[in-house]
Each structure stands twice: as structure tokens, then as C-alpha cells.
C-alpha positions in Angstrom: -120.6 57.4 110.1 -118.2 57.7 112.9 -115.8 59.6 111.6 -115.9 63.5 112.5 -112.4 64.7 111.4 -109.1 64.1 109.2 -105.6 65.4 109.8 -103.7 63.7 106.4 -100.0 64.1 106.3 -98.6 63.6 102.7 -101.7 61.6 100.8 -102.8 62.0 97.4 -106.2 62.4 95.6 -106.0 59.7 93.3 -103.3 57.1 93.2 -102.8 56.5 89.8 -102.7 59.9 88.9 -99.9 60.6 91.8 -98.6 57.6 93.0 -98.4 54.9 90.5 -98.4 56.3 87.3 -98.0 60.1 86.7 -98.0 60.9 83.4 -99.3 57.6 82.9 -95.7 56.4 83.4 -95.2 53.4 85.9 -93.4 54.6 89.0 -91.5 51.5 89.5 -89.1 52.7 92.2 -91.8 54.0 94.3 -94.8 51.0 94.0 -92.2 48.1 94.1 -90.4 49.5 97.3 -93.7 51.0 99.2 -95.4 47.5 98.7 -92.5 45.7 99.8 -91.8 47.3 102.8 -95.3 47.5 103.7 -95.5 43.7 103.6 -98.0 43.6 100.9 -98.3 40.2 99.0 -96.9 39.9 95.0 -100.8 39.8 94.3 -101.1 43.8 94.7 -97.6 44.7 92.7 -99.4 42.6 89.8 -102.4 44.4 90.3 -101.3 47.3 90.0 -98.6 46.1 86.7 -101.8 45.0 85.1 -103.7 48.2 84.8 -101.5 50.7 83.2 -104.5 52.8 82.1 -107.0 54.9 84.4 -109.8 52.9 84.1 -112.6 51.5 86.7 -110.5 49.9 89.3 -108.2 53.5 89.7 -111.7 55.2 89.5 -112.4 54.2 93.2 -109.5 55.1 94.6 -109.2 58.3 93.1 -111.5 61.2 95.8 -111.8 63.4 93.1 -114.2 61.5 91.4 -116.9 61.6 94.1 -115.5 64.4 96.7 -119.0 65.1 97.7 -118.4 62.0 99.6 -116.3 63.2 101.8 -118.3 65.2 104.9 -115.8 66.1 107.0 -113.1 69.2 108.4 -109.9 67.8 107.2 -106.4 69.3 107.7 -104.2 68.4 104.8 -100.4 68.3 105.1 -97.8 68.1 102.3 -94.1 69.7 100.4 -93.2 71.2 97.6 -90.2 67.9 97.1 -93.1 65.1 98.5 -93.7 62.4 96.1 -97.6 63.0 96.1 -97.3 66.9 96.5 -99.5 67.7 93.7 -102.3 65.5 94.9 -102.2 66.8 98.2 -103.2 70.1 96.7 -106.3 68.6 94.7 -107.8 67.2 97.4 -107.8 70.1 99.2 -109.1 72.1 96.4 -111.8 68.8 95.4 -113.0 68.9 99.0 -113.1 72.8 99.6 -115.2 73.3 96.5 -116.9 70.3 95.9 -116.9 68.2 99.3 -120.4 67.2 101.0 -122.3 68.8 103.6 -119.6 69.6 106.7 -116.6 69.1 104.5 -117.1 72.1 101.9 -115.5 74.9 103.0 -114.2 73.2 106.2 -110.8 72.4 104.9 -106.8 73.6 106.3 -104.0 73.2 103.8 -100.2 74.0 104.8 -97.4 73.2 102.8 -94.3 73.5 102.9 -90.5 73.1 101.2 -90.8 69.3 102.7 -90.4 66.3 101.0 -92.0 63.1 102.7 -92.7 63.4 106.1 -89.2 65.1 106.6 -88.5 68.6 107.1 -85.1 68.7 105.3 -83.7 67.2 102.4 -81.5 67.5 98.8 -78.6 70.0 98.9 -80.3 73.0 100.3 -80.9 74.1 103.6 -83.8 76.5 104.2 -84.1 78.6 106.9 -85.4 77.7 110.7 -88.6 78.9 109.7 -89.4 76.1 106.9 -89.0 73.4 109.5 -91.7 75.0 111.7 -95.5 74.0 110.6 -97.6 76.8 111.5 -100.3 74.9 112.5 -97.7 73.3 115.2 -99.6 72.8 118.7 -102.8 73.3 116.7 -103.2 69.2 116.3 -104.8 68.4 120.1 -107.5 71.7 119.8 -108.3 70.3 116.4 -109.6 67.0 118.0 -110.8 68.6 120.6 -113.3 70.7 119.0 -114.1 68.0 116.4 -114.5 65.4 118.8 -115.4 67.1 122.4 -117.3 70.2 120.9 -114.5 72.7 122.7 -113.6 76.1 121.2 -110.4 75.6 118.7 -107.9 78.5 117.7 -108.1 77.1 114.6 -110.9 79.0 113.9 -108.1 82.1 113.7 -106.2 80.1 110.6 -106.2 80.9 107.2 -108.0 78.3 104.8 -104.3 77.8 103.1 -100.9 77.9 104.5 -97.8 78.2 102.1 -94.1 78.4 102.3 -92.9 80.6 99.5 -89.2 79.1 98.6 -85.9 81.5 98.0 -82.2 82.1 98.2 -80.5 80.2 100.9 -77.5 81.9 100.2 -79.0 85.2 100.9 -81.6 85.4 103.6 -82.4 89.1 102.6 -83.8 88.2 99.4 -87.3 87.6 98.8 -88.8 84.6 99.8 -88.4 81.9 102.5 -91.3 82.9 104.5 -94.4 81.4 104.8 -98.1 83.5 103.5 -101.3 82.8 104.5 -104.5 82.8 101.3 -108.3 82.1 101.5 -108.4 79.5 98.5 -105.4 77.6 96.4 -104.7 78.0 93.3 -103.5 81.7 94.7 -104.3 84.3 92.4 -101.3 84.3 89.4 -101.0 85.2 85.4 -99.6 82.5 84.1 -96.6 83.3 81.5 -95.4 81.6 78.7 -91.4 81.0 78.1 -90.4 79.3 74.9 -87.7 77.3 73.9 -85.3 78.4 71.4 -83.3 76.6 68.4 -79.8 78.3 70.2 -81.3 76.8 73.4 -82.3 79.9 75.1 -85.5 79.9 77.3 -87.0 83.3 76.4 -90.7 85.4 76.9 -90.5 85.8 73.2 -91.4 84.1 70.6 -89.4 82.5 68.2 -89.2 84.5 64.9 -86.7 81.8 63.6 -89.5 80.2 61.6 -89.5 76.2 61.5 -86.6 74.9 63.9 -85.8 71.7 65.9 -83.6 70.0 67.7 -83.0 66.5 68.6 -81.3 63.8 70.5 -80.4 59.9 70.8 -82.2 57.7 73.7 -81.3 54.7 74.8 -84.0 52.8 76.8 -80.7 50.5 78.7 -79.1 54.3 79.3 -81.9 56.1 80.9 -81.2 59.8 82.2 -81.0 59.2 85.9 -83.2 60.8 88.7 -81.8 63.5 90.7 -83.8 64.5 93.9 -87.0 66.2 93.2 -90.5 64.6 94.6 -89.2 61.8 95.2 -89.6 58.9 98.5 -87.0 56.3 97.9 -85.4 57.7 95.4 -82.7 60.7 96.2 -85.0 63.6 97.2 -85.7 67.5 97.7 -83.9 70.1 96.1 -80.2 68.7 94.1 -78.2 70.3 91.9 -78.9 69.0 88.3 -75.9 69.8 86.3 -74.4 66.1 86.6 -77.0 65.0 84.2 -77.5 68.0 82.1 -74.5 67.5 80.1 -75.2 64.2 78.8 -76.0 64.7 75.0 -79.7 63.0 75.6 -80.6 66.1 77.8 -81.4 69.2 75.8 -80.8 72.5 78.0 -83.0 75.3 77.4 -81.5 79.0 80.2 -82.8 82.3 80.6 -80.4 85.2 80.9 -80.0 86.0 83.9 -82.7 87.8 85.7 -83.0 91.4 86.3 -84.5 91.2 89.4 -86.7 89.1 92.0 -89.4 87.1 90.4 -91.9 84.7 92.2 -93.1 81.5 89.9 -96.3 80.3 92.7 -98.7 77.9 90.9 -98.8 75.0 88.6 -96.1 74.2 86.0 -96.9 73.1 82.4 -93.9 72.2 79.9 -95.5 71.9 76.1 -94.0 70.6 73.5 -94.2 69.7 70.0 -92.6 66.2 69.6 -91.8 63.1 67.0 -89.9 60.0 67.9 -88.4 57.1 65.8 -90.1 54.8 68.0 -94.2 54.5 68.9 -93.7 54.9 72.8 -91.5 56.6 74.4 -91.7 58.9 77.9 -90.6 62.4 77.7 -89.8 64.2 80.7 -89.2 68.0 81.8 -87.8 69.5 84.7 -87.9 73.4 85.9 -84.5 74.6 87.7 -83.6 77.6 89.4 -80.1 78.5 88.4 -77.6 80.1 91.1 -75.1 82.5 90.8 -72.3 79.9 91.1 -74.0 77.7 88.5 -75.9 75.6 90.5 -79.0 74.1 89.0 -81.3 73.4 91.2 -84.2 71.2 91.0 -87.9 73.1 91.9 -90.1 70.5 90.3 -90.6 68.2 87.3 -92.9 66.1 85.3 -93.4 62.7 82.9 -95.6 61.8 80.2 -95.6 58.5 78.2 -96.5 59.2 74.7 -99.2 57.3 74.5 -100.9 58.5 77.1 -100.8 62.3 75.6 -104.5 62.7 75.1 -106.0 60.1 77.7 -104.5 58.1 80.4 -107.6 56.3 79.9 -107.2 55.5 76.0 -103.6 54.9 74.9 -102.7 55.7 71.2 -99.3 55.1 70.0 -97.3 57.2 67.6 -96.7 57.0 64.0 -93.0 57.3 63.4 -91.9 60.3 62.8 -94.7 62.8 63.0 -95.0 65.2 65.5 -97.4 65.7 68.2 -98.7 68.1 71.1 -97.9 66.9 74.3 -98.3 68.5 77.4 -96.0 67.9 80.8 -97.4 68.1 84.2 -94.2 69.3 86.3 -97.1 69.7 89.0 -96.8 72.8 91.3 -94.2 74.8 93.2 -93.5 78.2 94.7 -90.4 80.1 94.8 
């Protein structure tokens, strides 16, 4: 009953869902490294090892099951390259529409091209600008008018804050700057690329008829992570081509763009898939390609195959036929 206020720097809405198992894949790296240094007991790893579903015990930690809950002005905080950025941006949007009495409508989101609690990272390095958080100097009036009842600029700031990405290369293209919006999602038509059997990532539709293509895993070779959303992994934005060569990646490219084009919003890779095996994880990553033929990570996504209609109710495969499965690569702008 205390508590008046929240400013939450990189948190999530749900820790299964963003944390521990995305995609309903265990984030070993992450959990076994965050609880260690943390100095929590063995107990909690096997806790968490022992519930690879969403069920009950994941229900109370996740706020988006009972937002209305919450019934306070929170500030939320969070990257495009943070390790929970995607649940950053559902609970703001859980709170701001569906918070309690004094939290509805009360909430500040700014995020920016950060990755966890740092302001640089990866192999690219944004302009001054990204490293300033426009709600800088704002945190003491915040309290202040929360806690003391004084008058607090922040009444002045936009409901959401965003850094929209760009070209580092050239700081006279669009982008790098940061926009201001009454509600997130911002307005956007999504638009539908599909992959081609010559691997080309088009607009159009395939009018090849039935096509596939396919490729060899091995579980003891696993493609390896390279920056992205990451914590104690490598992080931020890295330059993908060391791994898109190997013959268990397939690469799907555009042509090269005609001009500027902004991609602000969530990120959905769908596929039609079959495996020899009945489990398996299939992941998908969206790059932005440079002129010198840099690939350059902007976000990506995992989903274990059994958890393609439910992370609740896991269903394996049959061998061999194929299935629609859809890839949260979570959210970006650029």
C-alpha cells in the first residue's frame, strides 16, 4: 500500500515469456549465469529446469496476467539489443491500457538503441544523441511529485519515447533521432516479405509453385550466437556474416533498396517447416545489410517446435510433415 511510484530500468512482463524461455526455448546462458552471480541457491536453477512449460507457477510472475493490479505512475526503461526488450514494451502497453485505478494511463516509456543497462555495445556506434535518455534530469522531479506532491515537468513528456535506429556511416540519412508518440505499438502497416526457392527475400509472392529447401543440424554443432538481445552473451548490433555461411544457415536478401525505408514495430518470421526429428528449435534473425556487406543484426527470435501452438501444451512432431510455425523476433525500429 506504500508504494506510489516505479521507475524500472530493463525488466520484463513475464519471465518465462522473456527471460527464461522465449519461444519456449531454455535460455541457458542467461538463467544459469544471472542466478549464479546473484548468489541464488541450486534450488532456484532446478526450479526453474523443472518447468519448461508456462503453467501456474510462471502465471504469478508474469504482470500481464493481472495488470489491473498494478496502481501506480511507472516510468519504464529499456533497448532495442536488451535481453528483455520486448517485455519491457508489454508492460508498458498491459499497464497503460489495462492497469488499475492511478496506473492506467499514468505510464512513460523511452527506449532506446541500448542493450542492458549500457548505452553502447556490438560493432556499431550510434550517434551522441542515442546515449542521451530524454527523460535525463527528469528522475528527482518524478519522486518529487509522486512522493512530495510538487509540480513535475514530466507532465510536458510524451506517453512514449523512441529512438528510431539508422546509418552510422552516414549521419544524413534518415534515422538516428529520437520521436516522441501518445501510445506504442505506433501506428504501422505491416508487410509481408517471402522467402524464395533462389533465396531471395521479396514483396512478392512466389509463383514457383511447391518449393523447399533444406539443411543438416547437428545438436553437438549449434549455430553460434552473435550479439543481438543478449546480457552475457556477446551483445548489441554485430555483423552476422561469420555464421551465415555455414551450410546449416539458409540466407534469404533483398535487392538492394531503392530508397529509405523505416521497419518500426514488431517482427514475425513464418514458416512452413518438417524435421527428421520430433523436437527441434528453429530460429530467425532480421539483418540490415550495408553497402560494404555488413550484416548487421536488428533483432531475432526462437521457437522450439513443440511449443508452436502453446507454450503451455507441448506437442511434438511427426517426422516428416510439415507445420506452421510462427517466430517472435520481438520488436525493433530502424
Amino acid at each position: 500500500p506504500a508504494l506510489k511510484c516505479c521507475w524500472v530500468s530493463v525488466a520484463c512482463s513475464s519471465l518465462y515469456h522473456f527471460a527464461a524461455y522465449p519461444g519456449g526455448a531454455f535460455r541457458k546462458a542467461l538463467i544459469e549465469t544471472w542466478l549464479k552471480v546473484n548468489g541464488f541457491p541450486q534450488v532456484t536453477y532446478e526450479m526453474v529446469a523443472a518447468h519448461p512449460s508456462y503453467d501456474a507457477m510462471w502465471q504469478t510472475v508474469n504482470l500481464e496476467e493481472r495488470p489491473e493490479r498494478v496502481q501506480v505512475p511507472m516510468v519504464h526503461s529499456g533497448g532495442w539489443y536488451d535481453c528483455f526488450a520486448q517485455g519491457t514494451l508489454n508492460a508498458f502497453e498491459a499497464l497503460q491500457h489495462r492497469g488499475g485505478e492511478g496506473a492506467k494511463g499514468n505510464q512513460v516509456l523511452v527506449f532506446g538503441p541500448w542493450v542492458h543497462g549500457l548505452r553502447t555495445a556490438g560493432e556499431i556506434s550510434f550517434p551522441p544523441q542515442a546515449k542521451e535518455n530524454p527523460l535525463k534530469g527528469l528522475e528527482r522531479a518524478f519522486f518529487d511529485h509522486y512522493l512530495r506532491g510538487k509540480p513535475t515537468p514530466l507532465e510536458q513528456v510524451a506517453p512514449v519515447n523512441y529512438y528510431v535506429m539508422g546509418d552510422c556511416d552516414d549521419l544524413s540519412a534518415p534515422g538516428n533521432e529520437w520521436r516522441q508518440a501518445e501510445d506504442w505499438p505506433v501506428p504501422a502497416m505491416p508487410v509481408a516479405y517471402y522467402l524464395h526457392r533462389d533465396r531471395a527475400l521479396s514483396p512478392d509472392k512466389s509463383i514457383e509453385g511447391k518449393a523447399s529447401l533444406s539443411y543438416d543440424f547437428d545438436p553437438a554443432n549449434p549455430v553460434p550466437t552473435v550479439g543481438g538481445a543478449n546480457l552475457v552473451l556477446s551483445k548489441g548490433p554485430m555483423d552476422q556474416r561469420k555464421v551465415e555461411s555455414r551450410p546449416d544457415v539458409l540466407l534469404f536478401q533483398t535487392q538492394p533498396l531503392g530508397g529509405p525505408m523505416e521497419v518500426t514495430g514488431r517482427v514475425t518470421a513464418r514458416l512452413w517447416v518438417s524435421s527428421s526429428a520430433p523436437d527441434t528449435d528453429f530460429t530467425a534473425k532480421l539483418t540490415d545489410v550495408y553497402p560494404d556487406g555488413r550484416s548487421m543484426i536488428l533483432c531475432d527470435g526462437i521457437l522450439r517446435a513443440r511449443y508452436r501452438n502453446s507454450v503451455a501444451t507441448p506437442e511434438l512432431m511427426e517426422p516428416g510433415k510439415v507445420y506452421e510455425m510462427a517466430i517472435d523476433l520481438w520488436s525493433t525500429s530502424v
